[in-house]
C-alpha positions as CSV (number, residue, x, y, z in Angstrom):
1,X,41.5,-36.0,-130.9
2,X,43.4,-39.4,-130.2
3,X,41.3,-42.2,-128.0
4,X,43.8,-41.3,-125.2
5,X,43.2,-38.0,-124.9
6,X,39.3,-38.5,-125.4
7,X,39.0,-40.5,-122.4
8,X,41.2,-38.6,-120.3
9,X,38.2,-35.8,-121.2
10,X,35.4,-37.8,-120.5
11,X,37.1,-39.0,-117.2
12,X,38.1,-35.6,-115.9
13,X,34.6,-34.0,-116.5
14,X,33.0,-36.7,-114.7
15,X,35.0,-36.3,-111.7
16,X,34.4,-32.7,-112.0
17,X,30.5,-33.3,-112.2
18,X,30.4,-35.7,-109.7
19,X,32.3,-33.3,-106.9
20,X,30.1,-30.8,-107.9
21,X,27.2,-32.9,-107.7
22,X,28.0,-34.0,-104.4
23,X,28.3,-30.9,-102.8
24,X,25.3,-29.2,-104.4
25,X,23.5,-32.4,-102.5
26,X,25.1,-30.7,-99.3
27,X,23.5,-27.1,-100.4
28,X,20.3,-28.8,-101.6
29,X,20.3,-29.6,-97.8
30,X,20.3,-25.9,-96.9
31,X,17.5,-25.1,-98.9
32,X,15.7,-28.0,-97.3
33,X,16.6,-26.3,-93.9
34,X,15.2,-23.1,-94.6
35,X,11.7,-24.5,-96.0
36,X,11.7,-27.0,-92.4
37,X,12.1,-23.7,-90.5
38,X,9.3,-21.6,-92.5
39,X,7.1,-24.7,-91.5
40,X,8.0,-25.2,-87.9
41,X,9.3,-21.5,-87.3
42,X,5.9,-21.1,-85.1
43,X,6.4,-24.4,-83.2
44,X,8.1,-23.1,-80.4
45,X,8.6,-25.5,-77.3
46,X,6.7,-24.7,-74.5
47,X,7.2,-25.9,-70.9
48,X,5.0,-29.0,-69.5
49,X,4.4,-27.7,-66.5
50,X,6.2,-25.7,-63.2
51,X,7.9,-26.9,-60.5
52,X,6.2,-27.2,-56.8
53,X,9.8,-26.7,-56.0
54,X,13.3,-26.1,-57.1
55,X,15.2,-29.1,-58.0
56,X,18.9,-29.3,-56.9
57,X,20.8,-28.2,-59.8
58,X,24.8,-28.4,-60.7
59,X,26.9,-26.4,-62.8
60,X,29.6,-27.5,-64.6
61,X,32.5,-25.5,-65.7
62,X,35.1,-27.5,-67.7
63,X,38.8,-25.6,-68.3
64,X,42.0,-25.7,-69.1
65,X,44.6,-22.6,-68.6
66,X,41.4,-20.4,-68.9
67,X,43.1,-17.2,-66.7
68,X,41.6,-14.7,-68.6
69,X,38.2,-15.3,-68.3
70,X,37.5,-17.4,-65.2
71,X,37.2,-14.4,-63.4
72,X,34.6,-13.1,-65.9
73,X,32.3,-16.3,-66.1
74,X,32.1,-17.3,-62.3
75,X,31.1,-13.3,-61.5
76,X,28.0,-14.6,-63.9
77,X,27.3,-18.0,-62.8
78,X,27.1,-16.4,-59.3
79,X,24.7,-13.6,-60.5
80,X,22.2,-16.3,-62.0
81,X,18.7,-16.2,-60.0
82,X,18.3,-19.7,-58.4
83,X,17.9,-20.4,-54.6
84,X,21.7,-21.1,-53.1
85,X,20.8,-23.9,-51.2
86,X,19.2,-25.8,-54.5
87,X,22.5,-25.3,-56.5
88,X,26.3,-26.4,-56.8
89,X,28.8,-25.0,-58.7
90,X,31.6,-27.1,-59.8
91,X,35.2,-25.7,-61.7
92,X,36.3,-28.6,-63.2
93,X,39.9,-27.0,-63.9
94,X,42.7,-29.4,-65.8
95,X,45.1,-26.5,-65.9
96,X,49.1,-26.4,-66.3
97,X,49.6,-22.9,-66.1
98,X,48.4,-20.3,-63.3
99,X,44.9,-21.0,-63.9
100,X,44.1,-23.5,-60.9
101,X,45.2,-20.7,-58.3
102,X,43.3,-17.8,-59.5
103,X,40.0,-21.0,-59.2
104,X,41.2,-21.5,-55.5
105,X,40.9,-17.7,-54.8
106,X,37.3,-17.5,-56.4
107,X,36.4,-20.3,-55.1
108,X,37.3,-19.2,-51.1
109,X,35.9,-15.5,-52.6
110,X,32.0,-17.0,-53.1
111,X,32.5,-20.0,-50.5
112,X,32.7,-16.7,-47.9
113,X,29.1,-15.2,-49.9
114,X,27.4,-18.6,-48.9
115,X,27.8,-20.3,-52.3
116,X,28.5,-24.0,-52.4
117,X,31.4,-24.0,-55.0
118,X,34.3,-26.5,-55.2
119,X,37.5,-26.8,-57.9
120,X,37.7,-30.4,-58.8
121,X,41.4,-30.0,-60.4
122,X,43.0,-32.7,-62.4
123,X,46.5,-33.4,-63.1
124,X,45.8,-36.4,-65.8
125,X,44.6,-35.3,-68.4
126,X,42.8,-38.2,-69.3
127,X,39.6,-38.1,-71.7
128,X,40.0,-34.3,-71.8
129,X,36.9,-32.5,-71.0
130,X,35.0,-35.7,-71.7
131,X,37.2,-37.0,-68.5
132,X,36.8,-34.0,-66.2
133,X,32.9,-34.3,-66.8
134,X,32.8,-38.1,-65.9
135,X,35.1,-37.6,-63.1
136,X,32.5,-34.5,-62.2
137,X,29.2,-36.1,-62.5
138,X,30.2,-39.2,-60.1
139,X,30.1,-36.7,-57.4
140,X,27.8,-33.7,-58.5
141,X,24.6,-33.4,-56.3
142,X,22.4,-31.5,-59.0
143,X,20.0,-33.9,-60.8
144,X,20.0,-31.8,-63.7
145,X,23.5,-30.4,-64.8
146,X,24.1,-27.3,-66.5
147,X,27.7,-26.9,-68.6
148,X,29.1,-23.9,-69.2
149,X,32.9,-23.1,-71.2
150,X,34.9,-20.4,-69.7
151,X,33.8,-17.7,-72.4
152,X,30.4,-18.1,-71.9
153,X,28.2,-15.3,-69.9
154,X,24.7,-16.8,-68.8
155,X,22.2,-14.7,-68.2
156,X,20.3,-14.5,-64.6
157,X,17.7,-16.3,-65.7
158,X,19.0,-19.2,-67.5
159,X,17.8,-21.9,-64.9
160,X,14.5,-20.8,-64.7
161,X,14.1,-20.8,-68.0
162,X,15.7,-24.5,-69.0
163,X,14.5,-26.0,-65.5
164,X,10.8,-26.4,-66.4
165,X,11.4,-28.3,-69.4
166,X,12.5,-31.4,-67.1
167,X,8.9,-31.8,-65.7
168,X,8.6,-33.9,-68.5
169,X,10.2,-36.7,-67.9
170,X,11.3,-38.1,-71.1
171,X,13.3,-34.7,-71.8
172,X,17.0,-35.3,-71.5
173,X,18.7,-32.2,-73.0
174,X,18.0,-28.4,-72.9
175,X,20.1,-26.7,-75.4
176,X,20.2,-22.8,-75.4
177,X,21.3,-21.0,-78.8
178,X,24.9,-19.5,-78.6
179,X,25.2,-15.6,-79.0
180,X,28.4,-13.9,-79.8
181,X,29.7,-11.1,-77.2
182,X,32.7,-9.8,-79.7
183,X,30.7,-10.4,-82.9
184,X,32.2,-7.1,-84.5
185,X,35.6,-7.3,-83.1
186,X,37.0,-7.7,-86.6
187,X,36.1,-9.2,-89.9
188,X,36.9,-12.7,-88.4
189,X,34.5,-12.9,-85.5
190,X,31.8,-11.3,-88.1
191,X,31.9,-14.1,-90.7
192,X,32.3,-16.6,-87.5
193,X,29.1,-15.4,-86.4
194,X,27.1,-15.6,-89.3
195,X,28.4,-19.5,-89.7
196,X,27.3,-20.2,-86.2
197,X,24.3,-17.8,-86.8
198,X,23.4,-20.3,-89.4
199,X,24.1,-23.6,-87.7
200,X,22.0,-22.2,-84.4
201,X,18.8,-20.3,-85.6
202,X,18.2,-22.7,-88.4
203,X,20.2,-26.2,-88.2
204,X,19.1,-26.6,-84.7
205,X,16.1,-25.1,-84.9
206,X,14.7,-27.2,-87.7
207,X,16.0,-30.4,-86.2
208,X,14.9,-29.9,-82.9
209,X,10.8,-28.7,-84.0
210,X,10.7,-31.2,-87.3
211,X,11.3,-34.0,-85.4
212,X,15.0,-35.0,-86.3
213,X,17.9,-35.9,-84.0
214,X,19.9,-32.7,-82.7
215,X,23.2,-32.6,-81.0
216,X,24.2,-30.8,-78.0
217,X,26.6,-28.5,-78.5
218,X,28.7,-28.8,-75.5
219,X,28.1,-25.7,-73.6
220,X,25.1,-23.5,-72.9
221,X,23.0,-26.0,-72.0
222,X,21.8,-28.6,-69.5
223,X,21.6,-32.5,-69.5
224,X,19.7,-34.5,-66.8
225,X,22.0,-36.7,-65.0
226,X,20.2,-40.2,-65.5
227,X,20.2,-39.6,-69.4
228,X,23.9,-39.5,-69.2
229,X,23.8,-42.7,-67.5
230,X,21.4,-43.9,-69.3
231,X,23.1,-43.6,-72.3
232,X,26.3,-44.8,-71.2
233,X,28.2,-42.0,-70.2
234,X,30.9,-39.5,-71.5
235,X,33.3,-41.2,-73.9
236,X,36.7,-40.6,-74.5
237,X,36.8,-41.8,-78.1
238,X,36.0,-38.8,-79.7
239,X,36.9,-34.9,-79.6
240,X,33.2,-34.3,-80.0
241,X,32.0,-36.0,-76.6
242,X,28.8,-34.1,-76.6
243,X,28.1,-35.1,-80.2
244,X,28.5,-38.6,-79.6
245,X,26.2,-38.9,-75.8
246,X,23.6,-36.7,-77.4
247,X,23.1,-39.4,-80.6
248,X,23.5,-42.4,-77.6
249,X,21.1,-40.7,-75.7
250,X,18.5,-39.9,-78.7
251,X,18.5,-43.6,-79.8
252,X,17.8,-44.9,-76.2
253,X,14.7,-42.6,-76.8
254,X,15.4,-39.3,-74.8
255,X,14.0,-36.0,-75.9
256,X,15.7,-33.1,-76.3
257,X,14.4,-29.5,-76.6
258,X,16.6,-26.7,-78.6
259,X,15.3,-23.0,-77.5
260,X,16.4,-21.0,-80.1
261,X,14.5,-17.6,-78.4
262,X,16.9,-17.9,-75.6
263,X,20.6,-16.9,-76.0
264,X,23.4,-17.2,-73.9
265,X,26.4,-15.4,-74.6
266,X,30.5,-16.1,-75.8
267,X,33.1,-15.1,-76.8
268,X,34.3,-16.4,-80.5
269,X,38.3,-16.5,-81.4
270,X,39.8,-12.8,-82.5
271,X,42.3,-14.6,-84.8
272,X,42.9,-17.4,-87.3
273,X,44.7,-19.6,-85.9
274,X,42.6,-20.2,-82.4
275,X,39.6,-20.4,-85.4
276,X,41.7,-22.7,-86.7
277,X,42.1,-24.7,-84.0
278,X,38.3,-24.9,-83.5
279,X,37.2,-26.1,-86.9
280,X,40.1,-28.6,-86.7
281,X,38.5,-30.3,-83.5
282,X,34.8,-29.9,-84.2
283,X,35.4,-31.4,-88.3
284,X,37.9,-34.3,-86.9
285,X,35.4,-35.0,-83.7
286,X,32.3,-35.3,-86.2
287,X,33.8,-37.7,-88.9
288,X,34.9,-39.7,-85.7
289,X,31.4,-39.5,-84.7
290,X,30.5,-40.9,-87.6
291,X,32.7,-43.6,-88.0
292,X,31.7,-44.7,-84.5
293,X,28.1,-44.2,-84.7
294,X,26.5,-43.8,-88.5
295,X,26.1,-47.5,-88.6
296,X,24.1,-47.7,-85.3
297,X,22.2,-44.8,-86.2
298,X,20.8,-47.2,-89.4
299,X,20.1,-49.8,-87.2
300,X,18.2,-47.9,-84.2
301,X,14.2,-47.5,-84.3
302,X,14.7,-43.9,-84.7
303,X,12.6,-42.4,-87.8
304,X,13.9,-42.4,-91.5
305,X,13.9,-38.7,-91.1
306,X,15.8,-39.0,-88.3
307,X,18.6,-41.2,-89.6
308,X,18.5,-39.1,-92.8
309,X,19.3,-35.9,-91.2
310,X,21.5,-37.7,-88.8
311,X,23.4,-39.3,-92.0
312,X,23.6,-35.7,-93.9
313,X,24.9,-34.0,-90.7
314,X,27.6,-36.4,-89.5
315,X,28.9,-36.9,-93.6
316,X,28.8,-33.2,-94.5
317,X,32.5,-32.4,-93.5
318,X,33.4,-35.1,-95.9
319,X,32.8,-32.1,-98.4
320,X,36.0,-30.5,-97.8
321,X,37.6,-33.3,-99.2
322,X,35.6,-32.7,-102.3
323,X,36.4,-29.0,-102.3
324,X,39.9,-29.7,-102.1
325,X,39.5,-32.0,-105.0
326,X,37.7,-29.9,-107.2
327,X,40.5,-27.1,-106.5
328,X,42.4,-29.6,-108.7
329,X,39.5,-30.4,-111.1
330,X,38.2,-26.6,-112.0
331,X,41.0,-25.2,-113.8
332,X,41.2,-26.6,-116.8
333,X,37.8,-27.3,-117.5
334,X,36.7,-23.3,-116.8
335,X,39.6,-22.1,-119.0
336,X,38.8,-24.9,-121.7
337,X,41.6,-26.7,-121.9
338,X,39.4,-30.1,-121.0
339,X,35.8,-29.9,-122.7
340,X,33.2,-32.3,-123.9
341,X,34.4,-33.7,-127.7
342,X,32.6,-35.9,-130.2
343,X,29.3,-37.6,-129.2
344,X,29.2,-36.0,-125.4
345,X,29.8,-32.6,-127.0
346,X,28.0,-30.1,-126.1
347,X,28.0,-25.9,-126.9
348,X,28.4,-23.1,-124.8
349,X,25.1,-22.5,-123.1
350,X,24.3,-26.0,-122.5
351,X,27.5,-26.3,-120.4
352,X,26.9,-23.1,-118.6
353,X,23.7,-23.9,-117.9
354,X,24.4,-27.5,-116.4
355,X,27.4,-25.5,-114.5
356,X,24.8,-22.7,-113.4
357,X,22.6,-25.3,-112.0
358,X,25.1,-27.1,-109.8
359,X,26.3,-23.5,-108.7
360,X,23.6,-22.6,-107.6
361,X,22.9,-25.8,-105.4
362,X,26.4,-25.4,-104.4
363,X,26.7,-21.7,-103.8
364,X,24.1,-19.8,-104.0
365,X,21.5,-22.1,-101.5
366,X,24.2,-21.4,-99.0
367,X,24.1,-17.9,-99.4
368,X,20.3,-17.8,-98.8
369,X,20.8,-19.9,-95.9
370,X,22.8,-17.2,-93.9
371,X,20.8,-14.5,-95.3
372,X,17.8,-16.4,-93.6
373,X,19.6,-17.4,-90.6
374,X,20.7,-13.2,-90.1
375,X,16.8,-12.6,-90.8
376,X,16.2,-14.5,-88.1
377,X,18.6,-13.6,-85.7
378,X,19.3,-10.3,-86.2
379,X,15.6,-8.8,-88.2
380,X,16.4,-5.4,-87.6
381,X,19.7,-5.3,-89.3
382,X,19.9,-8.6,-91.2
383,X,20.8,-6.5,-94.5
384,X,24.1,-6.0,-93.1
385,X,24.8,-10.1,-94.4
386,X,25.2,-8.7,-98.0
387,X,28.7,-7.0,-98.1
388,X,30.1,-10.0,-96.1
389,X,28.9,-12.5,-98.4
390,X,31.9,-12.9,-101.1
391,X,34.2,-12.7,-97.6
392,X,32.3,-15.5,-96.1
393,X,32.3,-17.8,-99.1
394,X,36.0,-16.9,-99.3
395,X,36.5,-18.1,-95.8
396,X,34.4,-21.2,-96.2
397,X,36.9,-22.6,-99.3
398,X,39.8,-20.7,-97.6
399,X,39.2,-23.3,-94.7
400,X,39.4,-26.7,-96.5
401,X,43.2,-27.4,-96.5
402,X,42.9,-26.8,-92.3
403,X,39.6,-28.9,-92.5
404,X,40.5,-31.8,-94.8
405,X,43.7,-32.2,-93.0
406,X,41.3,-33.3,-89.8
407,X,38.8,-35.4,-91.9
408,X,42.0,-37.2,-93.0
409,X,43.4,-37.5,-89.7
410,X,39.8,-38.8,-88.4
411,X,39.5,-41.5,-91.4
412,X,43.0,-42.8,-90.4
413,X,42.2,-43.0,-86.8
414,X,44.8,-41.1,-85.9
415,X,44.2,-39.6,-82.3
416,X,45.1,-36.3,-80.9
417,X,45.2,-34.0,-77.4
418,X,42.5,-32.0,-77.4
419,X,43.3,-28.4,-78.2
420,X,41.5,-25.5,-76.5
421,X,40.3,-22.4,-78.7
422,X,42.2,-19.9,-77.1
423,X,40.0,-16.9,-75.3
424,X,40.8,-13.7,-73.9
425,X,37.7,-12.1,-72.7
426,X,37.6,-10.0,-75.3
427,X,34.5,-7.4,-76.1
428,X,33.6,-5.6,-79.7
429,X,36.2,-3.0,-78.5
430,X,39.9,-2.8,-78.7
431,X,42.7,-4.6,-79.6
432,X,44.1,-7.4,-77.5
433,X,47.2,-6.3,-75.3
434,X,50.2,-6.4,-76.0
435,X,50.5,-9.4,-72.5
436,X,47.5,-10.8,-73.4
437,X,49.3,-11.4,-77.3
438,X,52.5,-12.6,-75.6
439,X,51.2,-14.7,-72.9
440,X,48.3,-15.9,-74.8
441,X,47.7,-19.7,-75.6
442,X,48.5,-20.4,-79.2
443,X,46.3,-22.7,-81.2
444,X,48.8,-23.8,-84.2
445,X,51.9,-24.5,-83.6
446,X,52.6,-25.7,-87.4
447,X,53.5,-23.9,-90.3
448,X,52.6,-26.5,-92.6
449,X,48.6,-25.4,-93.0
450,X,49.5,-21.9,-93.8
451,X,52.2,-22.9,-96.4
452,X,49.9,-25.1,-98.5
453,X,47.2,-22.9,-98.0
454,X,49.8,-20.0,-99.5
455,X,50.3,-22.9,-102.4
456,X,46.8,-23.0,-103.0
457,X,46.0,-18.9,-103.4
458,X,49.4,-18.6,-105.6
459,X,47.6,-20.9,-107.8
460,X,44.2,-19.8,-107.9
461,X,46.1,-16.0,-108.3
462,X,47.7,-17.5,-111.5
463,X,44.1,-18.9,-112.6
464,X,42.3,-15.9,-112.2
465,X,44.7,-13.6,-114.2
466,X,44.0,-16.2,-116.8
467,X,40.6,-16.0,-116.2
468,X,41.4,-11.6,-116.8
469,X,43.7,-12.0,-119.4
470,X,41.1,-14.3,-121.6
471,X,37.8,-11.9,-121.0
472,X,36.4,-15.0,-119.0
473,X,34.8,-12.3,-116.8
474,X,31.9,-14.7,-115.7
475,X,34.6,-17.6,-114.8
476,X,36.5,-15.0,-113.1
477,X,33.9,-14.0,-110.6
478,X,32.5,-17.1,-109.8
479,X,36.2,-18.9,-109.0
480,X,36.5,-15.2,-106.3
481,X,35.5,-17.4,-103.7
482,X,38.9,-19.5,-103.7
483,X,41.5,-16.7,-103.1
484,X,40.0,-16.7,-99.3
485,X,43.2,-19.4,-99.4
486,X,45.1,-16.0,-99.3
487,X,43.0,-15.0,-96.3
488,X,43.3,-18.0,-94.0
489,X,47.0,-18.2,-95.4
490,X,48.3,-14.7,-94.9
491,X,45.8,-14.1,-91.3
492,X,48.0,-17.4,-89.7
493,X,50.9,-16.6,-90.8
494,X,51.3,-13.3,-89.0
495,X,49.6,-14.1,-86.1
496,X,52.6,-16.2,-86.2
497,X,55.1,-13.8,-86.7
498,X,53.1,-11.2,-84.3
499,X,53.1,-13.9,-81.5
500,X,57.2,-14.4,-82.3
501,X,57.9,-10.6,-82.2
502,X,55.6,-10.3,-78.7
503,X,57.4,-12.4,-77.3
504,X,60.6,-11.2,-77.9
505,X,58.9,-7.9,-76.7
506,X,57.8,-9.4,-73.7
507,X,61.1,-10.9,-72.6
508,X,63.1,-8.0,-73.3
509,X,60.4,-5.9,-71.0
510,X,61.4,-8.2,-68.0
């Protein structure tokens, strides 16, 4: 072998070792999750004491063209157990479409019951839901204010549950753990659940009870009104305005309290491209995050734990990048064709075992992090994890053309509108309607994600029947994971075409 072509080796394999050492650092982190939670798991937060009296209390409700499930979520926030005259509700409605006069109806509909309920709509847009909540708090009268998205259902008792916690005064945040109310809808919303499963029972959890910072997660929970204040106020530099107040507000010393015994209910998105959509905003909004507040985080007196974790959380969508570069990097060293040579040469077993062990960092921590996460969650029927693994994996590297695409965007400070997750108010029963397909609010407008996504699985196809064609059974089944590009490619795509033909369907009908 020439000089050239030795150090073109030696380069390429330690790009390829680096990426995969870098990401098994990220699944390292898993493990280190699910040991925090074993430790902590019986540390659960308790009250300080009861109120003599109810404290005034206002509930938020940010949307935008939310017609299919305002209807839905204010018959719940009306039902919750809380003396009338101690709360407020407030529809903080930015709508374009028909939205704002189905609010006005339901707002004169429990104004007539004795509720004291106002729509605060907006026609500028400004600062998206980061906007509507500043423009919101200057005028709520609650003390403590509880957010809620459109999808969300609370449950009666979610104020007298969260409201006790502020007897101490140093708490700031109450955060409730999400629950899913269409989890089996489809093979989607199953693997979207066990992702959010994850980040909720154990992420959350383990911050919260070890010590570490924790972020708010923009719904389902409530904020005391002189924290917000306190820390500054919503910000409109970000996509991710909750996760930027909540590390403001930590570093000015506030406490927060995660219950992860107490669910709230929503709905999650019944097709790609409204997933899409989401992971788009919540990737781009943390890597702006962390441009904006990493440096700050160092310099605060919060705790080296603290600023770790803080560190690991706001860097770990950097990973897709790495992902997308080992897509380029794994081929040819698992079919050969780029191997150790003269003194870094090494045999068969010690490459596979080197391989193995950043694998298994890589992989297979994540795997036991959902399977612990479903243990926790769902104890009675957590089993039901193991067929979905292989699909979930798939998903997870199906997702990093969509997802680099908005660290990229976030590193060049490029801005964008905020895009809503589209919602129907949808159960685990039925297919959406035929109006509710037509009229529906699409997420992606761009074929571009879908098409290099399509690159990506025609190329990993090829490799795999290489993979077959070779015997390189072991190779073949650990590189499964990356045809979930055909998944996310294929699943946008005809929700694309479906949403075209719908259409058409829906103006020939009228």
């Amino acid at each position: 072998m020439d000089s050239s072509s030795y150090w073109f080796n030696f380069f390429w394999l330690v790009a390829y070792f680096l990426v995969l050492v870098g990401m098994s650092g990220y699944g390292f982190h898993r493990l280190l999750m699910v040991a925090l939670y074993i430790k902590h798991r019986k540390d659960i937060p308790q009250p300080k004491e009861q109120w003599d009296e109810w404290p005034m209390v206002t509930i938020q409700l940010p949307m935008f063209n939310e017609k299919f499930v305002v209807e839905g979520l204010l018959k719940k926030v009306t039902a919750i157990d809380y003396p009338k005259d101690k709360l407020e509700i407030q529809i903080l409605d930015d709508s374009t479409d028909d939205t704002y006069e189905l609010c006005m109806q339901q707002v004169e509909l429990y104004r007539a019951q004795g509720f004291d309920i106002v729509c605060l709509h907006r026609t500028d847009r400004t600062g998206f839901k980061a906007g509507a909540l500043e423009a919101a708090d200057a005028v709520a009268k609650g003390e403590f204010l509880l957010i809620l998205d459109a999808d969300f259902r609370p449950e009666p008792d979610i104020l007298k549950v969260c409201v006790p916690y502020f007897t101490d005064p140093n708490i700031g945040v109450v955060q409730t753990r999400w629950a899913h109310i269409n989890r089996n809808y489809n093979l989607l919303t199953r693997l979207q659940s066990i992702f959010l499963d994850g980040h909720f029972a154990l992420e959350q959890t383990c911050r919260n009870r070890s010590g570490r910072f924790f972020t708010f997660n923009g719904t389902a929970g409530m904020w005391r009104k002189s924290t917000i204040i306190d820390a500054g106020g919503w910000e409109h530099d970000t996509i991710t305005e909750d996760m930027d107040l909540s590390y403001r507000a930590q570093m000015k010393g506030w406490k927060f309290v995660y219950l992860n015994d107490y669910e709230t209910p929503a709905e999650l998105p019944v097709d790609m491209d409204g997933f899409k959509a989401q992971q788009h905003r919540w990737t781009k909004g943390c890597i702006q995050v962390c441009r904006k507040m990493l440096f700050d985080i160092w310099r605060s007196n919060a705790p080296f734990k603290a600023k770790m974790e803080a560190t690991t959380h706001l860097t770990c969508n950097y990973s897709y990048l790495a992902l997308i570069l080992l897509c380029f990097l794994v081929m040819p060293v698992c079919t050969g064709m780029v191997a150790p040579t003269g003194e870094w040469a090494w045999d068969q077993w010690q490459m596979m075992l080197l391989t193995f062990t950043l694998f298994f960092f890589a992989t297979i921590s994540v795997c036991l992090f959902y399977i612990t996460a479903e243990m926790i969650v769902r104890p009675r029927r957590w089993y039901m994890v193991f067929p979905l693994i292989i699909p979930l994996l798939a998903l997870g590297v199906g997702m990093a053309v969509n997802n680099a695409k908005a660290v990229l965007e976030a590193m060049a400070g490029q801005q964008s509108e905020f895009v809503r997750t589209p919602k129907f108010g949808e159960s685990n029963q039925g297919a959406l309607s035929i109006e509710k397909r037509a009229k529906g609010y699409k997420a992606i407008k761009s074929i571009l994600v879908p098409v290099l996504e399509l690159c990506f699985a025609i190329f990993f196809g090829c490799v795999e029947y290489v993979n077959l064609s070779n015997g390189d059974y072991l190779t073949f089944v650990l590189m499964t994971p990356f045809l979930g590009f055909f998944y996310t490619s294929f699943s946008s795509i005809a929700r694309l075409v479906d949403g075209a033909l719908q259409k058409r369907r829906a103006a020939q009908n009228a």
